[in-house]
MIDOSE-1310 file (N, C-alpha, C; in nm, 2 decimals, decimal comma, always signed):
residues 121
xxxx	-1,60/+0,25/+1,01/-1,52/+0,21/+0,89/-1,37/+0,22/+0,93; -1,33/+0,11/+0,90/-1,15/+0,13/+0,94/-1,09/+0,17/+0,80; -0,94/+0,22/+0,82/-0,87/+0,26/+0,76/-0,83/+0,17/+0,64; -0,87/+0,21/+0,52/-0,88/+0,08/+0,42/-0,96/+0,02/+0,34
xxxx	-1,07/+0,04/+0,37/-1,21/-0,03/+0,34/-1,31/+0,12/+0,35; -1,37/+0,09/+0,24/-1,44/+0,16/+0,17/-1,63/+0,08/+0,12; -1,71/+0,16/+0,14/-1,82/+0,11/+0,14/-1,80/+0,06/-0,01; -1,88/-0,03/-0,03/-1,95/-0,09/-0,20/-2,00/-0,04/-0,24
xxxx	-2,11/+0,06/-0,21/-2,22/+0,17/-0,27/-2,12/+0,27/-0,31; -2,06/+0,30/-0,23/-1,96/+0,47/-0,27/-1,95/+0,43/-0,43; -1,96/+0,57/-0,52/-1,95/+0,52/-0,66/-1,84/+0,63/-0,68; -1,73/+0,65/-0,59/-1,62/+0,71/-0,65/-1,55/+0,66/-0,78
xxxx	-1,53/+0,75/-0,83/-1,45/+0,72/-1,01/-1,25/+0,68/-0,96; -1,24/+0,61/-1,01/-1,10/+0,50/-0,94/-0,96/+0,64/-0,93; -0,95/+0,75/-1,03/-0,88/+0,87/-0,99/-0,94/+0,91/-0,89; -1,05/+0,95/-0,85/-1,06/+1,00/-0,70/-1,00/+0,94/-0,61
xxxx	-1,03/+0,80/-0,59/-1,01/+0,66/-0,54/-0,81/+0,72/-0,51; -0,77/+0,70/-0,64/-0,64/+0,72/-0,62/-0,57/+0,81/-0,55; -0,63/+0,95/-0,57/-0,58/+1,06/-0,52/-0,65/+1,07/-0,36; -0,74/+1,02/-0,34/-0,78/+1,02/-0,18/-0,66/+0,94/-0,10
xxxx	-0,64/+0,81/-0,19/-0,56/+0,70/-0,09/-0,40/+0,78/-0,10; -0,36/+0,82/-0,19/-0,25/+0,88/-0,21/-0,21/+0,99/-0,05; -0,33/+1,12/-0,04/-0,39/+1,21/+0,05/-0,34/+1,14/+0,18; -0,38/+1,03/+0,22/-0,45/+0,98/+0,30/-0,31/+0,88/+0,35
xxxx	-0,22/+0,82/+0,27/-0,07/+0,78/+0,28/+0,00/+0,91/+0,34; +0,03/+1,00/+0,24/+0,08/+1,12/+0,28/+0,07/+1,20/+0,47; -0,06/+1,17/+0,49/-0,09/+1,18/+0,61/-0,08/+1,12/+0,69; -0,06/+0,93/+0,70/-0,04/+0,87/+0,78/+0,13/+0,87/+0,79
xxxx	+0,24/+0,94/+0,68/+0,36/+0,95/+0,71/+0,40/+1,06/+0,76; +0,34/+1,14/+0,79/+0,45/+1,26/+0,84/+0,47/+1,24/+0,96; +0,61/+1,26/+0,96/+0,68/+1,22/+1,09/+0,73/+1,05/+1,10; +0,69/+1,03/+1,04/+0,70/+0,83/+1,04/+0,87/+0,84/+1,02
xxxx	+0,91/+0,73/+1,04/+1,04/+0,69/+1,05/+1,01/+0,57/+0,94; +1,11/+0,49/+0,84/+1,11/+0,46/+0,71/+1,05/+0,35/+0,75; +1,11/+0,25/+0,86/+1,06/+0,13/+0,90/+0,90/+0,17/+0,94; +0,85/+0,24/+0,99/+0,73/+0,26/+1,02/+0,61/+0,28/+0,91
xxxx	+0,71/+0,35/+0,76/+0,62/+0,33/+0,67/+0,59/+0,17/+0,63; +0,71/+0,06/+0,64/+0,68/+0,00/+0,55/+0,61/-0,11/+0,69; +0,62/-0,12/+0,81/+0,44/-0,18/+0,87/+0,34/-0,11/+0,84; +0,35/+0,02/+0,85/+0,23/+0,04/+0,76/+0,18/-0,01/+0,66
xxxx	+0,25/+0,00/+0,54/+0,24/-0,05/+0,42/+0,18/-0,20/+0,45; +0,25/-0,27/+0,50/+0,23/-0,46/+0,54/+0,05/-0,42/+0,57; +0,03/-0,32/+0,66/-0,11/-0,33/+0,73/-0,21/-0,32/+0,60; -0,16/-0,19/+0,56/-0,27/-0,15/+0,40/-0,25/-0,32/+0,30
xxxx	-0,16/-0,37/+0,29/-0,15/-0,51/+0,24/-0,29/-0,57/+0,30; -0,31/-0,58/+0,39/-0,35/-0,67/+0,51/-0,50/-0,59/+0,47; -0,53/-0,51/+0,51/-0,66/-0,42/+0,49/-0,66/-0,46/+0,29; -0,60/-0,44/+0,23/-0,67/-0,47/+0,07/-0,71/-0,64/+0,06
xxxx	-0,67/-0,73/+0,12/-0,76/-0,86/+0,13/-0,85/-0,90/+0,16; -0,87/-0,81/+0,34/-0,96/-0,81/+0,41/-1,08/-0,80/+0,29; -1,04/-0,60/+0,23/-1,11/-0,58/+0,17/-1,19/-0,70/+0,05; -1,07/-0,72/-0,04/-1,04/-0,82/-0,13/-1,19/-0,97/-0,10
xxxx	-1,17/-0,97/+0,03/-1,28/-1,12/+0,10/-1,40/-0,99/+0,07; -1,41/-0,92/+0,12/-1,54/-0,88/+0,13/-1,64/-0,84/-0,05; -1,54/-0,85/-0,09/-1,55/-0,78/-0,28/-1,57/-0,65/-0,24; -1,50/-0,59/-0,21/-1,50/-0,43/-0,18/-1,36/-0,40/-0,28
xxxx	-1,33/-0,40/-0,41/-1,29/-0,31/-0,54/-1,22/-0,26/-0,49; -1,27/-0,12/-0,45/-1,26/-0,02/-0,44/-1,16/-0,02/-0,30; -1,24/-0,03/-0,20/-1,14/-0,07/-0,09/-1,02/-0,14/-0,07; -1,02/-0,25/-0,19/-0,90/-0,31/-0,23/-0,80/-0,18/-0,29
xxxx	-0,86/-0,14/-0,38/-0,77/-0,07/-0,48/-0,69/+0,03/-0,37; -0,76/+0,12/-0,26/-0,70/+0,27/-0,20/-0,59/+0,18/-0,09; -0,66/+0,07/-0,05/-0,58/+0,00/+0,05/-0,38/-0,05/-0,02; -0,40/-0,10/-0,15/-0,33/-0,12/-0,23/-0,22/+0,01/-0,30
xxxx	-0,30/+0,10/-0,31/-0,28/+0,23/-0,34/-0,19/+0,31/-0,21; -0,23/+0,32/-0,11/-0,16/+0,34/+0,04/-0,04/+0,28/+0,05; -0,02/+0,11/+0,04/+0,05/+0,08/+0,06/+0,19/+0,12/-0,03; +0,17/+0,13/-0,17/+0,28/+0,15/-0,29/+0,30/+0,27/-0,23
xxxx	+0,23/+0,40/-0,21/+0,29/+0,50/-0,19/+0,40/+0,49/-0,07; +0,31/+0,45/+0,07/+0,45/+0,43/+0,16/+0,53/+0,34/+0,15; +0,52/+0,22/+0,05/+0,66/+0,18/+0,01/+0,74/+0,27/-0,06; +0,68/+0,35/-0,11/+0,76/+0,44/-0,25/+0,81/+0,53/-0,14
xxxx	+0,74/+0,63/-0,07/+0,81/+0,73/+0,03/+0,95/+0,66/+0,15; +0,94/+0,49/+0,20/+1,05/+0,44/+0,24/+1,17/+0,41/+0,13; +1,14/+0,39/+0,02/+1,28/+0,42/-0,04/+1,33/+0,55/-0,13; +1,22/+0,62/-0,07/+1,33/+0,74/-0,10/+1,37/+0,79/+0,02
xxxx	+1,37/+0,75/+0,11/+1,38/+0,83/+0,24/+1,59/+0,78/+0,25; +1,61/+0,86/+0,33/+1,78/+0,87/+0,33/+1,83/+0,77/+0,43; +1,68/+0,71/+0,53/+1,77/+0,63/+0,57/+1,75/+0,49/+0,53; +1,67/+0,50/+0,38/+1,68/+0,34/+0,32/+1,82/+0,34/+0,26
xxxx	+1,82/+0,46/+0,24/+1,90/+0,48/+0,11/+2,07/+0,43/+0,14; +2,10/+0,47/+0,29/+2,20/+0,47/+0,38/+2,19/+0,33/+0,39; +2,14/+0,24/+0,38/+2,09/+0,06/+0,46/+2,10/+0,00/+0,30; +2,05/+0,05/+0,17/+2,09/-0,02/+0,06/+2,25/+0,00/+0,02
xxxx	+2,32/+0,08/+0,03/+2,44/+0,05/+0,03/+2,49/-0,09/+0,05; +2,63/-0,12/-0,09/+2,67/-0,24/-0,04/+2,76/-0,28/+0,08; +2,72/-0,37/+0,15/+2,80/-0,37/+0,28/+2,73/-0,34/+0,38; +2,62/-0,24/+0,37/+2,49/-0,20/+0,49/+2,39/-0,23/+0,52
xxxx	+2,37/-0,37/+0,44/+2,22/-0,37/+0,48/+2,15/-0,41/+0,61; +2,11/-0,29/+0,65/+2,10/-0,31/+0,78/+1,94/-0,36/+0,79; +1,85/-0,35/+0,94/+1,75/-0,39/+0,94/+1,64/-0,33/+0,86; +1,63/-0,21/+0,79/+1,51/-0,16/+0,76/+1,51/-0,21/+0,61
xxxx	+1,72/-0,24/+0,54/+1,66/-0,30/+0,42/+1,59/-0,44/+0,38; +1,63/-0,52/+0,51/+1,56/-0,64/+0,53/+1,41/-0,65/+0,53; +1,36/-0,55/+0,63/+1,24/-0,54/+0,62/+1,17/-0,51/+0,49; +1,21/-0,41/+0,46/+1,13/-0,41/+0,31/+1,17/-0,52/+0,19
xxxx	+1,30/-0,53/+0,18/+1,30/-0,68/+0,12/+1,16/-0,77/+0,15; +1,15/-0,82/+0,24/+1,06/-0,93/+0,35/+0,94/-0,83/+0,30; +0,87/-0,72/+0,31/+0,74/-0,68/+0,28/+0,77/-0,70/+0,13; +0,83/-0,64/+0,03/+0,83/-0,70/-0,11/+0,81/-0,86/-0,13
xxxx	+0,89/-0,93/-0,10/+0,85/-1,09/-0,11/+0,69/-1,15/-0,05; +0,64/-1,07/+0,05/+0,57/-1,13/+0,13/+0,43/-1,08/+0,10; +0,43/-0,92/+0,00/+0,33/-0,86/+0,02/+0,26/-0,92/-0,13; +0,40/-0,95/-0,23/+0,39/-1,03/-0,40/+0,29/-1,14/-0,37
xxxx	+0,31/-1,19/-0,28/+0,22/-1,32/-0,24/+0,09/-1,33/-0,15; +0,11/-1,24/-0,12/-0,07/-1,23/-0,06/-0,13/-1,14/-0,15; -0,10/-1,10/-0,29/-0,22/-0,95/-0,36/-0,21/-1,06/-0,46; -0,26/-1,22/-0,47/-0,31/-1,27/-0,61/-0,43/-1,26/-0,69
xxxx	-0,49/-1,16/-0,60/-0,59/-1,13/-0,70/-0,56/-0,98/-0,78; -0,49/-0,93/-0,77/-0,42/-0,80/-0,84/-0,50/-0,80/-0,99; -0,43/-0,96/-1,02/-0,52/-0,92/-1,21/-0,67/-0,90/-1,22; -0,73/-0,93/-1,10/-0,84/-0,92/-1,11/-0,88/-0,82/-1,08
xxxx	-0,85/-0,72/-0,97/-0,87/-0,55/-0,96/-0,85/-0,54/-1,10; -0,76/-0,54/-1,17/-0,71/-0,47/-1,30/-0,82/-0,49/-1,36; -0,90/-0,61/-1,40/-0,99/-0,60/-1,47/-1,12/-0,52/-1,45; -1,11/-0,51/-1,34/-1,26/-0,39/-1,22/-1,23/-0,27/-1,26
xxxx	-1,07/-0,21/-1,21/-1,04/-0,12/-1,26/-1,09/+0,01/-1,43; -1,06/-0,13/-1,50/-1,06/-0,12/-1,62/-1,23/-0,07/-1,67; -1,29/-0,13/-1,63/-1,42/-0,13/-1,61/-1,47/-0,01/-1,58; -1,44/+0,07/-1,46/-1,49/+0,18/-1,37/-1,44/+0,32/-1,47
x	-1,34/+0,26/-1,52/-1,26/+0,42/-1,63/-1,32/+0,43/-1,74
């Protein structure tokens, strides 16, 4: 099982779901440097489609879930914070710019988790 995808049988309740993927962000950051969360982040993008083709929900959702948290942990981090200044934007605020634009556009099935979601609670 790779990092991301979640079996279809598993009948986790979508807060489990949430708080494992959350767990599981948390641990693939320690130590990460800001730009390293947000390829991460791009990858868990990448793994919630994969998922997404397979109709794996669930897999979509933690994959999805992973990714917002290590976007969320790169901008709090000091050295995004240092690179959004005006006048500085140096390479890591680019990058996340570029994963925001890019990651908006590959999750178009988003409304439709929401509706699965909605369902499982």
């Amino acid at each position: 099982m790779r990092d991301g995808l979640r079996s279809q049988q598993d009948p986790s309740p979508v807060s489990e779901i949430k708080e494992n993927a959350k767990d599981t962000a948390h641990k693939l950051a320690k130590g990460a440097s800001a730009i390293s969360l947000i390829r991460t982040a791009r990858n868990q993008i990448l793994a919630a489609q994969e998922c997404q083709l397979l109709s794996d929900w669930k897999g979509a959702l933690s994959a999805l879930i992973k990714a917002g948290t290590l976007a969320q942990m790169c901008m709090d981090s000091a050295e995004f914070n240092a690179e959004s200044a005006p006048g500085k934007k140096g390479v890591l605020y680019k990058e996340f710019m570029e994963f925001t634009q890019v990651s908006c556009s590959r999750v178009p099935f988003l409304h439709i988790l929401k509706l699965v979601i909605v369902r499982w609670e």
